[in-house]
C-alpha positions in Angstrom: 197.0 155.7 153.1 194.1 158.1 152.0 193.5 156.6 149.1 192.7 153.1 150.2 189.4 154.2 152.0 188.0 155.5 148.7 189.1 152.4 146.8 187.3 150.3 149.0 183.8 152.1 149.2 184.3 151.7 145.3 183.9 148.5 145.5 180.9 148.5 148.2 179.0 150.9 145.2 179.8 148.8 143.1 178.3 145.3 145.0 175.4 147.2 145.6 174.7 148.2 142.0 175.5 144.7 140.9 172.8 143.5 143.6 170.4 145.3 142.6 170.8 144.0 138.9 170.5 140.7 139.6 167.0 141.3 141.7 165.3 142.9 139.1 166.1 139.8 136.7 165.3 137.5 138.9 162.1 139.7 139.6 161.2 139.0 135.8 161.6 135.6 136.0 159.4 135.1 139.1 156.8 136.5 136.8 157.3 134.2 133.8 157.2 131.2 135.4 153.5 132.4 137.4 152.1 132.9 133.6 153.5 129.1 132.7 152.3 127.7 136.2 149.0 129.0 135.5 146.0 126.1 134.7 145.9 125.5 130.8 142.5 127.0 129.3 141.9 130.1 132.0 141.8 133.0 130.8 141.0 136.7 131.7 137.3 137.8 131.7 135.8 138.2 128.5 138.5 135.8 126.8 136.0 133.2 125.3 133.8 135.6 124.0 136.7 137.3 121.8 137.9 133.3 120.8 134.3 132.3 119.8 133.8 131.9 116.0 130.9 132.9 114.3 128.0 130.7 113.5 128.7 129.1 110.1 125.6 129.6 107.4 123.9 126.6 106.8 124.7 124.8 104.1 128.1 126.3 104.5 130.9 123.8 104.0 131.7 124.2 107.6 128.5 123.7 108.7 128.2 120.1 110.8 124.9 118.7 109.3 125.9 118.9 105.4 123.3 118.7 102.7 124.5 115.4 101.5 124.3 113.5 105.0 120.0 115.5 104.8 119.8 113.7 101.3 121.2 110.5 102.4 118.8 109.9 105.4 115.6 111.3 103.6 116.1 109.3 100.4 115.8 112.4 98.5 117.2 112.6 95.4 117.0 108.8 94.8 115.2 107.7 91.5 111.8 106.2 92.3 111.4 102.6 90.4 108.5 102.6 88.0 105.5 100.2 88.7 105.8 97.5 86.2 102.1 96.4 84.8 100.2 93.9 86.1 102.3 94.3 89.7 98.9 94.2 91.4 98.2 97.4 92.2 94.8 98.9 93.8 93.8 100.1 89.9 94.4 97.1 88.2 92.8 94.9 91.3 90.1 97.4 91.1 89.7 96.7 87.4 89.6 93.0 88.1 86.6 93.7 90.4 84.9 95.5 88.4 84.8 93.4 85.4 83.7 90.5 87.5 79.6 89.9 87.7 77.6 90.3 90.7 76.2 87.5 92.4 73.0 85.6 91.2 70.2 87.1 92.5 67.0 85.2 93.1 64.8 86.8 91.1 67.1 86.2 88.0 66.9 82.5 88.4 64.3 79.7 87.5 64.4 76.4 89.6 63.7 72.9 88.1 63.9 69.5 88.7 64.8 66.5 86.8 64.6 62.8 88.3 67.9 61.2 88.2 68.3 57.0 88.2 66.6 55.9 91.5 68.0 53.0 93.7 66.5 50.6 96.0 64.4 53.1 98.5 67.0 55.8 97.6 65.8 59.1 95.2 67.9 61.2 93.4 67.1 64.1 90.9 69.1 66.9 89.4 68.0 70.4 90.5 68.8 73.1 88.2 68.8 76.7 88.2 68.8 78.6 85.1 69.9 82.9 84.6 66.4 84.0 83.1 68.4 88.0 83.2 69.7 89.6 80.4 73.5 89.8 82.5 75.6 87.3 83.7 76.4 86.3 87.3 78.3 84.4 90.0 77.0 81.6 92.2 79.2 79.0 94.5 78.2 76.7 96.6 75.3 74.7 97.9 71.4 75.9 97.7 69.0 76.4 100.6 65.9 73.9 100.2 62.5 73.5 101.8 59.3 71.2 100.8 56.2 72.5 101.3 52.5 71.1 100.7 50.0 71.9 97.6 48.2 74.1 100.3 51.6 76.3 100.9 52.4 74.7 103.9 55.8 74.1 105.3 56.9 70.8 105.5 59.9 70.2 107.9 63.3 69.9 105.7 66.8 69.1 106.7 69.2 70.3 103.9 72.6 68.2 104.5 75.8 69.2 102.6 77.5 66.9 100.5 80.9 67.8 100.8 82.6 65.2 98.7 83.0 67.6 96.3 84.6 71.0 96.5 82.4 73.7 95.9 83.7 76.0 92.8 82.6 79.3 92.1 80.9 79.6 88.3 79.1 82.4 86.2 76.2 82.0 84.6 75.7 83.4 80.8 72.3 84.9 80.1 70.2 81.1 79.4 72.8 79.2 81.3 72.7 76.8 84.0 73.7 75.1 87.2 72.6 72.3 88.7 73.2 70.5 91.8 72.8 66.7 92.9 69.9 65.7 95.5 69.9 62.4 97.5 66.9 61.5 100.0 65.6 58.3 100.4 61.9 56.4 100.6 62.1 54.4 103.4 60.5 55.2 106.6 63.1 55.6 109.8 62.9 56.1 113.4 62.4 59.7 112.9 59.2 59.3 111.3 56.0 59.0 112.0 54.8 55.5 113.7 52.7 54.7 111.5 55.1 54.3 109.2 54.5 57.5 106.5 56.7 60.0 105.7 54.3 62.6 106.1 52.5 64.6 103.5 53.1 64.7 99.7 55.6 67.4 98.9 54.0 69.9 95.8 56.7 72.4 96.0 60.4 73.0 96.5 61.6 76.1 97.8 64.9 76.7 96.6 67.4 79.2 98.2 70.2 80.1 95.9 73.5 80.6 97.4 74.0 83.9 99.5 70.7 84.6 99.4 67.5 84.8 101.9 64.9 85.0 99.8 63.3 81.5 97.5 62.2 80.7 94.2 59.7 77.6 93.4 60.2 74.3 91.6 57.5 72.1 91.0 58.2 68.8 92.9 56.7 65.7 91.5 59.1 62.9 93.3 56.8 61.8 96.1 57.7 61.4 99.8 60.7 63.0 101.2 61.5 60.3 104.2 64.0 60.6 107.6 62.6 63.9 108.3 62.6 65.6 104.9 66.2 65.0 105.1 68.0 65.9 101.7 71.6 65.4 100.8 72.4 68.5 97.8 76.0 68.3 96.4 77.4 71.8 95.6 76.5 73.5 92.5 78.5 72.6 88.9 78.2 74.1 85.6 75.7 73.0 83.3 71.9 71.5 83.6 72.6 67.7 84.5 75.0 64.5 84.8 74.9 64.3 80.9 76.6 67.5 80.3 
C-alpha cells in the first residue's frame, strides 16, 4: 500500500514535464507565424540602405539610357548624304547672281526715235534705246516719258501702258538695242484746249528707262501730242524696230 503513493506522484512529474514541453513548442511557433504575418516589404531600420545597389557607371551595360538609344535620337553616327551639283544651293545661286549684269543705267543709254506707218489721225514711232557702255545690262519693262518744249519746258504727258504684251526681261550687249512701240493720236478731244490745238510743239522726249528716276533726251520731230499728251508705249523687246 506504500508504494502506490509514490507511483502516482510519478506520474504527476511526469505530466508536468510533458506540459511544459509542449509550451515551449508552441511558444516557437507563436513566433514564426508573427514573422510570416508581418506586412511584405518592412523591414528593420537601416534595411534599404544595406539592399540598395550601387549606381551603375554610365555607359555600363546596366545603365538605363544606353549609348545606342543617345545615337538613335541625336542622329549621330548616321552618314550625311552628299549635295549633288546643281541642287541649288546658296553658292551656286550666288554664282548665278553674280554672273548676271546689273541693270541699265541711264547714263549708259542713248534714246532715239524712228516714225513708224501713221494711220488716219493716229501716230506711231519706234523709240529705241541703245547701251553706249562698254558692259552689258538688264532692262524689263516699259519706259517713263515726258514731252517738253524747245525752251525746256514741261509739257503735260500721260504715259499709258500697253499691256497686250507681256513684258520680258532682256540684256543689252555693248552697241545693242531695245525698242519699244508708241501710239498717240492727232486729233483734238475734249481734254484739249477749246480752241481746238493740242498745245505746243513738242522738241524733246524725256525718256525714263526702266527702274530708273533719272531721263535721257531724244529729239522729237513728230508734231503734236493730242488728248493730253496721252501716249500708249508697249513694253520694251529686243532689237531697234518692227523690222528686226
Amino acid at each position: 500500500m506504500a508504494i502506490r503513493p509514490l507511483r502516482t506522484a510519478a506520474v504527476i512529474t511526469l505530466g508536468v514535464l510533458a506540459l511544459a514541453a509542449c509550451g515551449g513548442s508552441n511558444d516557437t511557433a507563436q513566433d514564426g507565424n508573427a514573422a510570416a504575418d508581418s506586412p511584405a516589404g518592412e523591414s528593420s531600420p537601416g534595411g534599404d540602405e544595406a539592399r540598395t545597389l550601387p549606381d551603375s557607371e554610365p555607359g555600363s551595360d546596366s545603365d538605363p539610357g544606353t549609348d545606342s538609344d543617345t545615337e538613335s535620337e541625336s542622329g549621330a553616327g548616321d552618314e550625311q548624304p552628299e549635295a549633288e551639283p546643281g541642287s541649288g544651293s546658296s553658292d551656286d545661286e550666288g554664282s548665278v547672281r553674280a554672273a548676271q549684269p546689273g541693270w541699265c543705267a541711264t547714263d549708259s543709254l542713248a534714246a532715239s526715235l524712228s516714225p513708224l506707218n501713221a494711220a488716219a489721225g493716229q501716230r506711231y514711232a519706234a523709240l529705241v534705246l541703245t547701251n553706249t557702255s562698254d558692259a552689258a545690262c538688264r532692262t524689263q519693262g516699259w519706259p517713263g516719258l515726258s514731252l517738253e518744249t524747245g525752251e525746256g519746258d514741261t509739257i503735260p504727258t500721260t504715259t499709258v501702258r500697253d499691256d497686250s504684251r507681256e513684258p520680258a526681261q532682256l540684256t543689252i550687249e555693248p552697241g545693242a538695242s531695245a525698242w519699244a512701240q508708241l501710239h498717240w493720236t492727232v486729233v483734238a478731244g475734249d481734254e484739249d484746249p477749246a480752241d481746238g490745238s493740242c498745245g505746243p510743239d513738242p522738241s524733246t522726249l524725256e525718256v525714263i528707262p526702266p527702274d530708273q528716276e533719272s531721263a535721257t533726251p531724244a529729239d522729237w520731230e513728230l508734231g503734236q501730242v493730242c488728248g493730253a499728251g496721252r501716249i500708249e508705249a508697249l513694253p520694251l523687246a529686243s532689237g531697234s524696230g518692227p523690222a528686226e
